[in-house]
C-alpha positions as CSV (number, residue, x, y, z in Angstrom):
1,X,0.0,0.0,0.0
2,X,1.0,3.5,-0.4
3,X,0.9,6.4,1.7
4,X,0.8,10.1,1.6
5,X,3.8,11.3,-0.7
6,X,5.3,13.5,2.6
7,X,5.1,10.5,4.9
8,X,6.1,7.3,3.6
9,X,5.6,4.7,5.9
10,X,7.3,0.8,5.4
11,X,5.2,-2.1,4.6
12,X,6.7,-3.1,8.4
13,X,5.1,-0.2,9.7
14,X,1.5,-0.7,8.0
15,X,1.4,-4.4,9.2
16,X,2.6,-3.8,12.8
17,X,-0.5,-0.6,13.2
18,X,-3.0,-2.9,11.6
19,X,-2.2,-5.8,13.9
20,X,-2.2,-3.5,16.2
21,X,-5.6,-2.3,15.7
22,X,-7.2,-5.5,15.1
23,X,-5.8,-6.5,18.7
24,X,-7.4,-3.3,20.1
25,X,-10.7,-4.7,18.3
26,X,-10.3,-8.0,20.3
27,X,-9.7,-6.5,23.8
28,X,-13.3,-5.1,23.8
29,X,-16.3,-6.3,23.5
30,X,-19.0,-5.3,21.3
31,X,-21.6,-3.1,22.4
32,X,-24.7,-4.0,22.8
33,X,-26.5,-2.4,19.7
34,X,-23.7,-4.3,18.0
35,X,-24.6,-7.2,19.5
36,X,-28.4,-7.4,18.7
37,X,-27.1,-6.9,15.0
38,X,-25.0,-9.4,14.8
39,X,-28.0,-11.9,16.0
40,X,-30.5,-10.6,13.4
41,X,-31.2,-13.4,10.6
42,X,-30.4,-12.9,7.5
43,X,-33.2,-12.0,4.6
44,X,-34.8,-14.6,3.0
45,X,-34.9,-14.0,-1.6
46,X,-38.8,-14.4,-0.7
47,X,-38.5,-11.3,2.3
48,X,-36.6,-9.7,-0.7
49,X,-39.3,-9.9,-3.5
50,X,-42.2,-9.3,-1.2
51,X,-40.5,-6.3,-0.2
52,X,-40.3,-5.0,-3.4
53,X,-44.0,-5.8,-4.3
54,X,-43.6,-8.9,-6.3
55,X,-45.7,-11.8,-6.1
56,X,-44.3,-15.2,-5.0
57,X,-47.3,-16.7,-4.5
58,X,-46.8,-17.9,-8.4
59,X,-44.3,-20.9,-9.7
60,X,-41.0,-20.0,-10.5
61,X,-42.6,-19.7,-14.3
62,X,-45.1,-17.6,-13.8
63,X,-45.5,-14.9,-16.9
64,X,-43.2,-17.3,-18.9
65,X,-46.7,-19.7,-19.5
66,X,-46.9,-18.7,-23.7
67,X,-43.4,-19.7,-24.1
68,X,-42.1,-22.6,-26.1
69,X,-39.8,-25.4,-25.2
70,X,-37.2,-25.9,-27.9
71,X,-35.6,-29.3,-28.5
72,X,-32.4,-29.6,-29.9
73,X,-30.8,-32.5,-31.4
74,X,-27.1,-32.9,-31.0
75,X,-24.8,-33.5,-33.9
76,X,-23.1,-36.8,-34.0
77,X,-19.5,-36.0,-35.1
């Protein structure tokens, strides 16, 4: 990484400050906003789409009904 181009600091330097910091980050615990975060589940594709205002009662081909299959025959080489 590069710093500023009036302070150069060694590659040394950068790993030692973010080991450093990431120590720091492990002394303390999280607070407790934090921690209620953490625990919320994740959102489902369905939470998604309903969220947006689509539909999922339907099958997965709903508004593709019309549409043709198309068979293909492979080539015997």
């Amino acid at each position: 990484m590069r710093g500023t181009l009036k302070y150069r600091r060694s590659a040394k330097e950068m790993k030692r400050d973010r080991d450093d910091h990431f120590a720091d980050l492990a002394d303390h615990e999280p607070t407790e906003n934090a921690k209620k975060w953490m625990q919320r589940g994740a959102y489902s594709v369905e939470d998604c789409l309903r969220k947006w205002g689509v539909d999922t009662k339907g099958s997965v081909a709903s508004g593709q009904v019309k549409t043709k299959k198309v068979h293909t025959e492979q080539s015997k080489t």
